[in-house]
BARO-919166 format. One record per residue: x, y, z of N, C-alpha, C in turn. Coordinates in pm, 1 decimal, padded with zeros to 6 digits, always signed. Layout:
# residues N
      n.X      n.Y      n.Z     ca.X     ca.Y     ca.Z      c.X      c.Y      c.Z
        X        Y        Z        X        Y        Z        X        Y        Z
...
# end
This chain:
# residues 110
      n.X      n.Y      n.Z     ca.X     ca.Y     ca.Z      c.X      c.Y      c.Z
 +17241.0 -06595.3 +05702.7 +17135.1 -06617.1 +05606.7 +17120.9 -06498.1 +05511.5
 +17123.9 -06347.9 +05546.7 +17091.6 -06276.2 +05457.6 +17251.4 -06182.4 +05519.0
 +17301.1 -06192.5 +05529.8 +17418.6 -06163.7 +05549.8 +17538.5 -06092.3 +05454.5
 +17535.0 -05950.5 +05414.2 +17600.0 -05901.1 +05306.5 +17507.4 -05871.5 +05203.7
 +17361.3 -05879.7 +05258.1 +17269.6 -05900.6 +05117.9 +17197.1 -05702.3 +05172.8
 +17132.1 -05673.5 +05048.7 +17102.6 -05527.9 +05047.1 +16945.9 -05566.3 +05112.6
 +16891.8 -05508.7 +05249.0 +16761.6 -05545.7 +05259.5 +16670.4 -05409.6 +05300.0
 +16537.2 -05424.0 +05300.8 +16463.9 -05296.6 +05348.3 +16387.9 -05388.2 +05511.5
 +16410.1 -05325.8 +05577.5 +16325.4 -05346.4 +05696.6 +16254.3 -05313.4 +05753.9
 +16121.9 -05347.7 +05770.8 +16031.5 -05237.4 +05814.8 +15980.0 -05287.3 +05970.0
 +15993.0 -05155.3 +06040.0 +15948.1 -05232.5 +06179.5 +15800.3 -05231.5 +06218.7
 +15789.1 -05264.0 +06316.7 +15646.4 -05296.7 +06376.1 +15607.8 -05151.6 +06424.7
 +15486.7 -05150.8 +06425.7 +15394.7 -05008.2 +06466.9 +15340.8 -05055.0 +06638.6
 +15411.0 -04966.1 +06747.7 +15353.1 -05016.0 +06858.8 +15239.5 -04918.9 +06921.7
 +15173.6 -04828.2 +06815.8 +15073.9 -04775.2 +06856.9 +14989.0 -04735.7 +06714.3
 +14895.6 -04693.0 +06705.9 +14820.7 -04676.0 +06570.0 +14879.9 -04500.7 +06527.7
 +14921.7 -04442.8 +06612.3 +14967.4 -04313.6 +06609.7 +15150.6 -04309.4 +06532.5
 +15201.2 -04389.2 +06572.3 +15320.5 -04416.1 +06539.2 +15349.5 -04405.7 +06383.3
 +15462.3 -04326.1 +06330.1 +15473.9 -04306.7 +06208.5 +15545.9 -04401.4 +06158.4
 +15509.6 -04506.1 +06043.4 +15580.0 -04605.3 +05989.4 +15765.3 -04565.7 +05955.2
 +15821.2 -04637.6 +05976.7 +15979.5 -04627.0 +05985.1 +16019.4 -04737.5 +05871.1
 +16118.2 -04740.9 +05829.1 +16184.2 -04877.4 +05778.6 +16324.8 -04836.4 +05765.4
 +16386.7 -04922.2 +05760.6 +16562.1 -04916.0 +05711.1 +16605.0 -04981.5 +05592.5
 +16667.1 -04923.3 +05546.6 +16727.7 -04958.3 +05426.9 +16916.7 -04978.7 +05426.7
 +16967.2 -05102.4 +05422.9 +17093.1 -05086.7 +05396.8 +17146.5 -05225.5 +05395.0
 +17253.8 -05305.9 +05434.9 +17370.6 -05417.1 +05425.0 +17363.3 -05490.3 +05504.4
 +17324.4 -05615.0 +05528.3 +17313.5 -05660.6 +05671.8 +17483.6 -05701.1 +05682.0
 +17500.7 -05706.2 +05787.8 +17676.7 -05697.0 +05896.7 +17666.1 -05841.0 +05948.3
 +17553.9 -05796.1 +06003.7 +17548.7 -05927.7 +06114.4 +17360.7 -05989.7 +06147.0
 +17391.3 -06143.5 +06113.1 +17243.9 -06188.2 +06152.1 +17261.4 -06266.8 +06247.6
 +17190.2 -06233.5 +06347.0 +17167.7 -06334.5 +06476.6 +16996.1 -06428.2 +06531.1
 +17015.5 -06470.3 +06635.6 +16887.5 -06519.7 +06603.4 +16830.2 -06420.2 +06699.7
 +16874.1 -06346.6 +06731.5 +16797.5 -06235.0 +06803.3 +16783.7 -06097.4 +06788.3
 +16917.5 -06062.8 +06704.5 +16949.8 -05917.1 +06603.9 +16966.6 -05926.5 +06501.3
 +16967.1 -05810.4 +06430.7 +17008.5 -05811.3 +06315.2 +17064.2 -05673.8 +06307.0
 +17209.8 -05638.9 +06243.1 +17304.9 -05502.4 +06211.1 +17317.8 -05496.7 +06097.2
 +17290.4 -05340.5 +06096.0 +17327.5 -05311.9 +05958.1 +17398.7 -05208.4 +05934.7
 +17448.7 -05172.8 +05780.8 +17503.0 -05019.4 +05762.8 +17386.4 -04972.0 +05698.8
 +17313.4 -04865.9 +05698.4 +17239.7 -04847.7 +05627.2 +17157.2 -04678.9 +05651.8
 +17063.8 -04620.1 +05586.9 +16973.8 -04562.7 +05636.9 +16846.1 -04564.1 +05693.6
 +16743.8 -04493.0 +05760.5 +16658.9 -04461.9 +05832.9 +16615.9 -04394.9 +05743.2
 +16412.4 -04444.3 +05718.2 +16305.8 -04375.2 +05620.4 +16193.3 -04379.8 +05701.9
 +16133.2 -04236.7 +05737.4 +16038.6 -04230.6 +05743.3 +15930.0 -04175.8 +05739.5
 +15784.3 -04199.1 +05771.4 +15673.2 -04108.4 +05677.1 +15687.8 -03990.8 +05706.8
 +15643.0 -03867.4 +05703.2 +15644.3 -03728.9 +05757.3 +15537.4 -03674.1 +05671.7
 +15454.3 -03572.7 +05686.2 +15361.6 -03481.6 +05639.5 +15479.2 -03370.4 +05636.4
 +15560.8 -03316.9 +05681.0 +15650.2 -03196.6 +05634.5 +15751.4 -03233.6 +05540.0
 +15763.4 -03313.5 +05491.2 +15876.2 -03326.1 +05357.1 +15728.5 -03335.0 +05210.6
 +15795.8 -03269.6 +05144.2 +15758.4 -03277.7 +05026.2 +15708.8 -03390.4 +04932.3
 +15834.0 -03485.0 +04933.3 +15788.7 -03635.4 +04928.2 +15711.2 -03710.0 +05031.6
 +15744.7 -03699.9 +05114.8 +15643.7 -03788.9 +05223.1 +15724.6 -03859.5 +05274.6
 +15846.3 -03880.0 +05246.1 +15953.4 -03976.2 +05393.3 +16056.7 -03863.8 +05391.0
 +16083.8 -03831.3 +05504.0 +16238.5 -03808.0 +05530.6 +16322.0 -03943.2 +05550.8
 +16480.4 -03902.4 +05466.8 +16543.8 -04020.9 +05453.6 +16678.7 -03985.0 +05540.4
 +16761.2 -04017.0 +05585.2 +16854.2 -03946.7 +05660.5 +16944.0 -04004.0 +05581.0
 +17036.4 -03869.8 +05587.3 +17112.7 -03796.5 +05488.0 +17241.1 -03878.8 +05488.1
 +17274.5 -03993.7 +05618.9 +17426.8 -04010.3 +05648.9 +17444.9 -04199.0 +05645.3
 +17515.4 -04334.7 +05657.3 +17508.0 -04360.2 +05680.0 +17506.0 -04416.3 +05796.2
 +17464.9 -04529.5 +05877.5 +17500.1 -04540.8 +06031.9 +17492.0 -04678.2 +06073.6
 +17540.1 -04736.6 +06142.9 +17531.8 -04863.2 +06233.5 +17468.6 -04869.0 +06253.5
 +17310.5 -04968.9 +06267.2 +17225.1 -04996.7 +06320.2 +17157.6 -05139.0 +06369.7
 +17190.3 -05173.6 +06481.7 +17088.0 -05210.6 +06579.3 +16984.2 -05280.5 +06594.6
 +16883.8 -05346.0 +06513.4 +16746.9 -05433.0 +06479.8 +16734.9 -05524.5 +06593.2
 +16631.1 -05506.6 +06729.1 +16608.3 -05669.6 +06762.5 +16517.3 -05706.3 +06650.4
 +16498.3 -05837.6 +06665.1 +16433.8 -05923.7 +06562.0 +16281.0 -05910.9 +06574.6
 +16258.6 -05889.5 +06722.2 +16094.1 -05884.6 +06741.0 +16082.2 -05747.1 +06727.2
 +16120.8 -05652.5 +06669.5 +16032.6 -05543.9 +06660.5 +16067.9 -05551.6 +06515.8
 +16069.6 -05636.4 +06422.0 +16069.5 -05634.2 +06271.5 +15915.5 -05705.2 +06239.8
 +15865.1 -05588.9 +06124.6 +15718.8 -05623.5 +06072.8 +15743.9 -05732.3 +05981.0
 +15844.3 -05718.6 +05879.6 +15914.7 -05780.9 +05771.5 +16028.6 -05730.3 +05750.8
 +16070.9 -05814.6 +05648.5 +16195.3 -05764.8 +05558.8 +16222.2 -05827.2 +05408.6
 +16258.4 -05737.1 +05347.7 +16241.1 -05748.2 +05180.4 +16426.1 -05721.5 +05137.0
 +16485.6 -05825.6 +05032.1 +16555.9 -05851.2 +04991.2 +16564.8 -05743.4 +04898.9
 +16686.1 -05660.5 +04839.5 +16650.7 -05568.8 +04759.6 +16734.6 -05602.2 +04640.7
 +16770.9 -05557.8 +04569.5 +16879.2 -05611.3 +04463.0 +17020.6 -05581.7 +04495.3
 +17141.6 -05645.6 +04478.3 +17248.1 -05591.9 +04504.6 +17269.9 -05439.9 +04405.6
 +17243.9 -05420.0 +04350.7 +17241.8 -05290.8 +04245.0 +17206.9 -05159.7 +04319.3
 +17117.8 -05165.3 +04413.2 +17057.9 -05053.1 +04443.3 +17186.5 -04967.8 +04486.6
 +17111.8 -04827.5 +04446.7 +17197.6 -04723.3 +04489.3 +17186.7 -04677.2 +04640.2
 +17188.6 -04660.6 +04718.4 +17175.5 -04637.3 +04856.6 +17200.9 -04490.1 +04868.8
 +17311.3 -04436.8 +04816.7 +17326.9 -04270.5 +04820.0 +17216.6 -04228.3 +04740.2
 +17114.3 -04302.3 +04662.9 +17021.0 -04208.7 +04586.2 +16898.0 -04305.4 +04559.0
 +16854.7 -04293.3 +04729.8 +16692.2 -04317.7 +04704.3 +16578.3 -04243.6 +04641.5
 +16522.4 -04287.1 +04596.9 +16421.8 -04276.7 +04531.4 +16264.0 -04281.3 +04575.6
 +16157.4 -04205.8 +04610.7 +16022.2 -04245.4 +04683.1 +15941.3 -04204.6 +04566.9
 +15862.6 -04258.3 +04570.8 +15690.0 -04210.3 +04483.6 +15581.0 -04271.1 +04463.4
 +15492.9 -04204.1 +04442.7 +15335.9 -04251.9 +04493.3 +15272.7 -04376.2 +04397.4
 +15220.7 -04431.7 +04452.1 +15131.1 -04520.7 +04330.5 +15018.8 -04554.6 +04373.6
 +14878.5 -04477.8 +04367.9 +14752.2 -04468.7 +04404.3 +14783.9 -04369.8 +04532.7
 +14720.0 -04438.8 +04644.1 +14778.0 -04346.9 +04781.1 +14873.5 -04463.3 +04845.8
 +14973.5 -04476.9 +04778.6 +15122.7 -04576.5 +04858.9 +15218.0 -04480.5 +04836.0
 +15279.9 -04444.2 +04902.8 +15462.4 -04445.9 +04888.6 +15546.9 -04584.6 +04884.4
 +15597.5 -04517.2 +04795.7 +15718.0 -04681.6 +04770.2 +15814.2 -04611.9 +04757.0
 +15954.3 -04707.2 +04779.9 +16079.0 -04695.7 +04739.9 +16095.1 -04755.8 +04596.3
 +16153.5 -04686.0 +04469.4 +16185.1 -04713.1 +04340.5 +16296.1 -04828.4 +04378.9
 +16245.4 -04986.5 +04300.9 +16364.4 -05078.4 +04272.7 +16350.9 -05055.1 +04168.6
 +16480.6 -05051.4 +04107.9 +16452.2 -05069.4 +03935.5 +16473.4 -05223.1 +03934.8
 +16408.5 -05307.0 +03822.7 +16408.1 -05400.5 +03800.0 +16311.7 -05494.6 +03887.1
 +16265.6 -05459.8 +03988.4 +16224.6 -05514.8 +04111.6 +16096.5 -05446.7 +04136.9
 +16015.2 -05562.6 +04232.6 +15904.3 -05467.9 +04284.6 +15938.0 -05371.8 +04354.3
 +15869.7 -05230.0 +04358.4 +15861.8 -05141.9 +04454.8 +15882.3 -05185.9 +04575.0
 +15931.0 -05139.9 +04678.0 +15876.9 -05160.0 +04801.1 +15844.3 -05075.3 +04872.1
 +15710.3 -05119.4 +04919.0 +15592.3 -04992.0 +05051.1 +15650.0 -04976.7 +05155.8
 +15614.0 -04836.2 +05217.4 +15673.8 -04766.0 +05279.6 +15553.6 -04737.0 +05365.9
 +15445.6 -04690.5 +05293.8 +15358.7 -04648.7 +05408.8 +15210.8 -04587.9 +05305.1
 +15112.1 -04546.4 +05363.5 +14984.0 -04499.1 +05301.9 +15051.9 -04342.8 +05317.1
 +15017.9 -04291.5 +05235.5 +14989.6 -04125.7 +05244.8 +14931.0 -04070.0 +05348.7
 +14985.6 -03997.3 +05419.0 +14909.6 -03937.1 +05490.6 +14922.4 -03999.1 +05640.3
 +14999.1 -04105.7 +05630.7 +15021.1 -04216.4 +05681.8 +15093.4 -04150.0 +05823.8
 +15200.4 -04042.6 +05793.9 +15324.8 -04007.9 +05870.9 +15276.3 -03867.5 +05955.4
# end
């Protein structure tokens, strides 16, 4: 179904303390119980400057399906070596060009 398509994934929060996460990258493989991707790992932090650390490498990753909050279709265009974050009111978003933003988390959030 979304298979080869560029997506952001954001997982579920299993405590109110928990710092919002999401992934960003290619889906590999959709199952009805996983989902793999190539992609990176974003998330909130109070010690980065921007407000997500993004990791620096790509990697194989792993998704069961029930610990996904959502997931957002991104454009095939996006650059993946050069994300983009910034604020709009108190949100962090990831820059789509052409596309809605997509949220990441409240400020202060991480």
């Amino acid at each position: 179904m979304l298979k080869d398509r560029i997506v952001r994934i954001r997982m579920k929060k299993s405590f109110k303390e928990q710092k919002p996460f999401s992934y960003v990258g290619r889906v590999t493989v959709w199952s009805e119980n996983w989902i793999a991707l190539e992609g990176k790992g974003l998330m909130l932090t109070r010690q980065q400057a921007t407000g997500v650390q993004i990791d620096e490498n790509f990697k194989a990753i792993l998704i069961p399906r029930e610990s996904i909050d959502h997931i957002q279709v991104l454009p095939d265009n996006i650059d993946l070596n050069n994300l983009k974050v910034t604020t709009q009111a108190q949100q962090l978003v990831l820059i789509v060009d052409g596309k809605q933003d997509a949220f990441l988390g409240e400020i202060g959030e991480g």
